[in-house]
C-alpha angles and dihedrals in degrees: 000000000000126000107218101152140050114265109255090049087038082057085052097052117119098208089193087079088020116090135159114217121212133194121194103228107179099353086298110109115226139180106266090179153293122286115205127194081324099311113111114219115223130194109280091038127122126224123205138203117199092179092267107030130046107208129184119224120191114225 
């Protein structure tokens, strides 16, 4: 598994809503990006953690 996050919000992650999305470039297969409760992050967003949710918020 990844580690994207540090580890005390990596310990706070639901990974029921959580899921990592990969994409085979080359025949390696790389992160493409991080889907969360049906929103895809892209690069520039911001995720939040409010202590219960993880939201993504588009700059």
């Amino acid at each position: 598994m990844d580690m994207l996050a540090p580890d005390w919000l990596a310990a706070r992650i639901n990974y029921g809503s959580v899921k990592y999305v990969y994409c085979i470039i080359d025949g390696a297969e790389k992160l493409k990006g991080v889907r969360i409760d049906g929103r895809m992050a892209e690069i520039g967003d911001t995720i939040s953690f409010d202590g219960k949710w993880l939201s993504v918020e588009r700059r």
